[in-house]
N, C-alpha and C positions, 0 to 999 in steps of 0.2 A: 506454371506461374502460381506458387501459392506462399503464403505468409501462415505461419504454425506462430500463433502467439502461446507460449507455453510456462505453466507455471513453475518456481523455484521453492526451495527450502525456504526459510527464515535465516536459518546461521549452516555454516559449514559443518557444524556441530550435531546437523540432525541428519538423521538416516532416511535419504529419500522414500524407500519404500513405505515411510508409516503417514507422509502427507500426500504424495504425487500420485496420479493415477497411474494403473500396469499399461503397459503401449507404449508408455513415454519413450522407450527404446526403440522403438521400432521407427518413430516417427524421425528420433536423431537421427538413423542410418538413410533417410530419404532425404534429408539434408546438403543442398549444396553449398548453405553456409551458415552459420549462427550469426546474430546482431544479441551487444550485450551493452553494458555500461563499462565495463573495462574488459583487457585482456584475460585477465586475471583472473575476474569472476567466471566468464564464458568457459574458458578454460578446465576449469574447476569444473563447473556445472558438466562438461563432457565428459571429463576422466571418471566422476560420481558415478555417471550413469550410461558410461560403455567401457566395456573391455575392449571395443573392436579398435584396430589403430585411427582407425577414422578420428578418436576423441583427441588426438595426438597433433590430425594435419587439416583439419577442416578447418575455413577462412573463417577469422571471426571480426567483424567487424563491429565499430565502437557507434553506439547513440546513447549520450548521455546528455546533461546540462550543457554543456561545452560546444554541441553539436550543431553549427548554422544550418539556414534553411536551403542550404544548397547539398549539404551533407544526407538532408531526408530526403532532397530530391533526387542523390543519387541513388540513395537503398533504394526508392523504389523504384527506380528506371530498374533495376536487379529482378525486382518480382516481376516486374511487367514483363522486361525481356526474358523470362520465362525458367528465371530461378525458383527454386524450392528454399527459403530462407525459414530461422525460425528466429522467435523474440522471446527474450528470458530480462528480468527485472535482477538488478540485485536481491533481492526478496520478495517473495512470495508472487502476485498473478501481478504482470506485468498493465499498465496502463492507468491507472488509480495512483495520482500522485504521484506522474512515472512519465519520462519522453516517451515512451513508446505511443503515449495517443494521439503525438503529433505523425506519426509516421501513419500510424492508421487509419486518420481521419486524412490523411494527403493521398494514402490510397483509395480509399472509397470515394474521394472527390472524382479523383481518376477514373472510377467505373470499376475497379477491381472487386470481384465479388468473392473470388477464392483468398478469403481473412477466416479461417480454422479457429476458432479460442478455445485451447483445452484446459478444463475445470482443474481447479484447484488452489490453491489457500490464498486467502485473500484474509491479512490483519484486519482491517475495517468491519468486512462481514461479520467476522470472528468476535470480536468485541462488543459488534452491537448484538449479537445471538446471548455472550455467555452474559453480557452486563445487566437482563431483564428490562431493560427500557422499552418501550413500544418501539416496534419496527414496520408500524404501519404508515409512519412517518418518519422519514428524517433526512437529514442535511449534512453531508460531508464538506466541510468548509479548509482541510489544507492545515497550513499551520496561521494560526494570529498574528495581527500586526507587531513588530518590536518596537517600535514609540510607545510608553505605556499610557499615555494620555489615550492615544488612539485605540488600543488594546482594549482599554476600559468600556469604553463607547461601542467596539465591536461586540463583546461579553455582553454589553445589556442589550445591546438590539438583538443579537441570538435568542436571549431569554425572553425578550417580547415577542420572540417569532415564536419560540415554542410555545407559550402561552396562548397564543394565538390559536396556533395551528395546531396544537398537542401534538408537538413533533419533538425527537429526539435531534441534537448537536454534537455533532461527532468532529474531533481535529487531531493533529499530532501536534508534538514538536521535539525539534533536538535534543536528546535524553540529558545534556547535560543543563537544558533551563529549564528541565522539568519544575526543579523547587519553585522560583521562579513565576512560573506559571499557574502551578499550583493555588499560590499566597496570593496571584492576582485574581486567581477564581473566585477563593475564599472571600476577596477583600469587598468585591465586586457581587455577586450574586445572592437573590434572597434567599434567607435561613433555610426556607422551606424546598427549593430546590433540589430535587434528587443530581447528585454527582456520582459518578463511578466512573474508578480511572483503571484500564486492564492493561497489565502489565506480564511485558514475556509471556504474551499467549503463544499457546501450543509447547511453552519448553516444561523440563519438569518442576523448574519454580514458580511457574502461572500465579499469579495471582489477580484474583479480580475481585474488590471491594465498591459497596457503595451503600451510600448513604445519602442523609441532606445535608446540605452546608452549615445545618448547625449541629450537626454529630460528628462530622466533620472538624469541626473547631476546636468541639472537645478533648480529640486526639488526634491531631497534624497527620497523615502519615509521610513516610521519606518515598519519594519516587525520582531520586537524585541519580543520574547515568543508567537507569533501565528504562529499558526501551517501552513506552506507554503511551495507551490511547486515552481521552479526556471524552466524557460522553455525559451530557446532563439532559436534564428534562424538568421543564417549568410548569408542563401543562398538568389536568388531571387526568390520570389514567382511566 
């Protein structure tokens, strides 16, 4: 009975061996079944990373948004009754703004101590390492409210934490309200504010910019349908 929480690429696009650790194979072929968020991704994620035909007929079972709380208590009656499962995200380490931490926290309530997490790429980490913000503090907050009255009011009590706390503010959101979110940043936050927004980390268009919201202002940048993290910091370094 064990659960392999195991990490994934970013896009189909990248070559597992330059993010995944080496083993990762060996742990798929001890596998009595994969949980994914769709067929399709699970799928994928097998054929990438085995020749063996096992990537072909191995059971993949679905935990996504969609999945009731009777669907988590079946996966893990699977691990209990003495499955070898593993857990893969559509991208990168599964559990981080991800079902997967509802399964793992319903196992460990259980008593299950065989929960394996093997290392590797995590967008968030990623962002807060490459952006220079302190990382001695900070605060993964999800994506922001979409009422933007309420948006507003979240953005400034962030910034009062940070200042507070001299912590870092870390969130995503859906690449296509990035502009969006951006203009409410700018609209909202003081001048002096360090923002940096990292975008398509780890591909070969990375880019990670940052500045204060009033260098910022100077020249907007576009962060419209790429995939980007939002990271600022109120306090003094």
């Amino acid at each position: 009975m064990t659960l392999y929480v195991l990490p994934n690429v970013f896009s189909d696009e990248q070559e597992p061996h330059l993010l995944l650790p080496e083993g990762l194979s060996t742990i798929l072929l001890s596998l009595t079944g994969l949980i994914a968020e769709s067929e399709r991704t699970g799928r994928r994620y097998l054929i990438k990373l085995l020749k063996d035909p096992l990537a072909r007929t191995l059971p993949i079972y679905l935990l996504n948004e969609h999945s009731s709380s009777q669907d988590r208590k079946n996966l893990a009656e699977k691990v209990l009754s003495g499955e070898v499962l593993g857990l893969i995200s559509d991208a990168g380490t599964p559990c981080i703004a991800d079902p997967g931490s509802e399964l793992v926290h319903l196992l460990r309530k259980r008593g299950e101590k065989k929960i394996i997490v093997i290392p590797g790429p995590c967008s968030i980490l990623l962002a807060l390492i490459s952006s220079g913000l302190p990382g001695q503090s900070f605060s993964f907050h999800g994506y922001l409210p979409k009422e933007k009255e309420e948006r507003y009011r979240k953005i400034r009590l962030l910034e009062y934490q940070s200042e507070k706390e001299n912590s870092t503010q870390i969130f995503i959101e859906t690449p296509y309200r990035n502009e969006a979110l951006l203009q409410d940043l700018l609209a909202t936050l003081k001048s002096t504010t360090e923002l940096a927004l990292v975008s398509s980390i780890t591909f070969p268009d990375e880019n990670v910019r940052l500045h204060t919201v009033e260098q910022w202002k100077k020249s907007t940048p576009t962060v419209e349908k790429t995939p980007t993290i939002f990271l600022f910091h109120g306090g003094s370094k």
